[in-house]
Structure formats: C-alpha cells, structure tokens
C-alpha positions in Angstrom: 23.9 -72.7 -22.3 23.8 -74.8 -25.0 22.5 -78.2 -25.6 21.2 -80.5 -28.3 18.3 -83.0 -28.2 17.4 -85.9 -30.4 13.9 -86.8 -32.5 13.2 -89.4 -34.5 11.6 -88.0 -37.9 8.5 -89.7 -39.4 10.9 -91.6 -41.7 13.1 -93.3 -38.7 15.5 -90.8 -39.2 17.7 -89.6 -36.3 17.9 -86.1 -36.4 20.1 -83.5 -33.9 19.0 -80.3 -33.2 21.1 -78.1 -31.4 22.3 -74.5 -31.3 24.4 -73.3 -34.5 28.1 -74.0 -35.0 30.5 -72.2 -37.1 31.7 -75.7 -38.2 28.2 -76.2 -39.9 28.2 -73.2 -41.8 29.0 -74.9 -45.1 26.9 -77.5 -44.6 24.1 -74.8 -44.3 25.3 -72.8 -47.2 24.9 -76.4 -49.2 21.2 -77.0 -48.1 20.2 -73.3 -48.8 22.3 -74.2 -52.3 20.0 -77.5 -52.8 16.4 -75.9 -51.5 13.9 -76.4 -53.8 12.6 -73.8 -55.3 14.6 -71.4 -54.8 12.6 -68.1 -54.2 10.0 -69.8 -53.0 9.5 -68.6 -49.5 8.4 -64.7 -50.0 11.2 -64.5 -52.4 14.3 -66.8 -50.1 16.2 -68.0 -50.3 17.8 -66.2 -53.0 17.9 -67.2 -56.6 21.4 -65.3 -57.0 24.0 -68.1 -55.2 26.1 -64.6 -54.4 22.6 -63.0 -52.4 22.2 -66.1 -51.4 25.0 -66.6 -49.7 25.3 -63.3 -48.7 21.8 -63.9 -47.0 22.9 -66.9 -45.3 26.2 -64.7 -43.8 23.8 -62.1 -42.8 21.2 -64.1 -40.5 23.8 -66.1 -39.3 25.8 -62.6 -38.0 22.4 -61.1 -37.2 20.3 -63.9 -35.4 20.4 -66.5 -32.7 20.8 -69.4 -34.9 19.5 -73.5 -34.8 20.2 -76.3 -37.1 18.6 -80.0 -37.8 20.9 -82.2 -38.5 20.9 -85.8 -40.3 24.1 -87.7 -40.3 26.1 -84.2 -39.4 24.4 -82.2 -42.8 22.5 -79.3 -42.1 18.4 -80.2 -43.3 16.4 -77.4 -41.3 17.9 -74.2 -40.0 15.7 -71.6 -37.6 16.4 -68.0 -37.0 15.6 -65.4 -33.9 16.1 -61.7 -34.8 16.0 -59.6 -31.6 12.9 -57.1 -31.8 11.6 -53.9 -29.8 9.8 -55.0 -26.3 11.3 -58.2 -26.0 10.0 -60.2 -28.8 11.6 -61.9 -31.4 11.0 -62.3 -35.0 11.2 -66.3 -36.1 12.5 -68.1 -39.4 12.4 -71.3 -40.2 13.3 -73.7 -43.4 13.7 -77.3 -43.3 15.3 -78.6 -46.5 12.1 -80.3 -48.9 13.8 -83.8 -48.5 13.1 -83.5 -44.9 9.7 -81.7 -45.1 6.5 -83.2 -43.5 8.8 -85.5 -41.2 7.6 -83.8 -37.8 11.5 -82.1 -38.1 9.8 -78.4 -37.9 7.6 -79.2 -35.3 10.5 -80.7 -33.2 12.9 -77.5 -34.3 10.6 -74.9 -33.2 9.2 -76.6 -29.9 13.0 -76.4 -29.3 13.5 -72.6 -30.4 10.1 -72.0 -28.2 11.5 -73.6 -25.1 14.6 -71.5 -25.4 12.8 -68.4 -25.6 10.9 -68.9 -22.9 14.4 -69.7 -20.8 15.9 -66.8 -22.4 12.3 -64.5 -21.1 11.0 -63.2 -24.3 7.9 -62.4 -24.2 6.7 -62.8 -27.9 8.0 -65.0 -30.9 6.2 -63.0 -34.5 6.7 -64.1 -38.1 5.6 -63.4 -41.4 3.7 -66.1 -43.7 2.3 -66.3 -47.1 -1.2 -66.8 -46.5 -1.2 -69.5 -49.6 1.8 -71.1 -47.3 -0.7 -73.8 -46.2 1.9 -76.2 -44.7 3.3 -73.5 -42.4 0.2 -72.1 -41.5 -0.9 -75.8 -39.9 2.5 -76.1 -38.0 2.1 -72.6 -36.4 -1.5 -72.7 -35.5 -0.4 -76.3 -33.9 2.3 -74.2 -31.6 -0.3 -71.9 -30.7 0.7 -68.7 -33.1 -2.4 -66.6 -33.7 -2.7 -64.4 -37.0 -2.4 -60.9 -35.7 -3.2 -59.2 -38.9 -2.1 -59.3 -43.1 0.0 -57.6 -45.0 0.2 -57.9 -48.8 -0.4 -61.6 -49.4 1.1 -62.5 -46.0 -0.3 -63.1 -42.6 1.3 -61.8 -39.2 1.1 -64.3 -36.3 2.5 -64.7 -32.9 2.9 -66.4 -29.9 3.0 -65.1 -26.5 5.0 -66.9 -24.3 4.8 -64.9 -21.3 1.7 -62.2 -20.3 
C-alpha cells in the first residue's frame, strides 16, 4: 500500500513524504550530490561522486525506500534494510537546508508507522555518539542505546514485544 502524507516544516514549508519512486531517483542522486559535508555521516555519503552514486543505487535496490519532498526535489531520504528476526536496520539523511525543520521527525514517525503495519518487531541503527542532533531525535521516538561500538552507539526501538 502506498500513501503519502503532508507536514508543514518549521519554516512553513509544505513538505511530502511518501514511499520512493523511481521517477525521484535523480532528484535523490542530486541531494546526496549537494549534502554538506560530504563524508560526514560515519563516512556517507561518499566523497567519490562514482561510490556515491553507486551507494545511492545500492540502498535503493537493497532497502524499502522513503523520500521528503519540497516542491517535487528530494530533501530527506530514509532507508529499511531487512535484518535476522524481523527487525530492520534504519537510515536517515535529510538534506542540511532542510535540517532542524521537524522534517526527520515527521519522516521517521512515518517509516515507524509503517513498520509497525508491516509487523516488524524491531527498527536498530547505528550513530556517532558525537552525532548530538540525531541522538535527540531518536531518544524523542523512543530508541534506547543498546550498546557502542567504536565511536558509535547501537539503539533500537521495539515496536512489538
């Protein structure tokens, strides 16, 4: 089933977000092409524009894909990869024009509620520990820190016991 919903970001902007479309996938490759820094996210995106788009093609062909969109042009794009034991590993970036705008908040409340129609039982992710932003926005969905690895944390949320 798919479906899109509407927010308004902090800035009054109308922003879609909705399941992925092929149609988008430039548009995507463009904001992963404009993220600033580059690298910046435990080493993503990509520095090298062929890796990078390389990495794009693979999560799209790998994962159950979302999108944010302002005026039609990718700005936040979320990823599920299908784990063990019905859980699912998340991904998230939200382009930086469109950072602290409520825009990941809305996009993963959306992933969240279509995990839980989908049945998984468990949504995990990766973050740098220093990642201060993210941190906030996951404890706010109710993500726990499970344990560290490196200079990362491991979190999840348990949608259904």
């Amino acid at each position: 089933m798919s479906f899109a919903q509407t927010i308004k970001s902090k800035k009054g902007h109308l922003i879609a977000i909705m399941p992925y479309e092929e149609v988008y996938f430039k548009s995507l490759i463009r904001m992963y092409d404009t993220y600033k820094p580059l690298g910046s996210v435990q080493g993503l995106p990509p520095l090298d524009e062929h890796k990078r788009h390389q990495w794009v093609q693979d999560i799209i062909s790998n994962g159950i894909n979302f999108l944010a969109l302002y005026e039609d042009v990718v700005v936040g794009h979320t990823s599920l990869f299908s784990m063990p034991a019905n859980w699912a590993e998340y991904f998230i970036f939200i382009h930086q024009d469109f950072q602290r705008q409520g825009i990941g908040t809305a996009i993963s409340l959306y992933v969240i509620d279509w995990a839980k129609r989908e049945n998984l039982s468990t949504i995990w992710l990766t973050v740098e520990r220093k990642n201060y932003i993210a941190i906030s926005l996951y404890r706010k969905l109710g993500f726990k820190r499970i344990g560290s690895t490196g200079d990362s944390w491991d979190m999840i949320l348990t949608l259904s016991q």
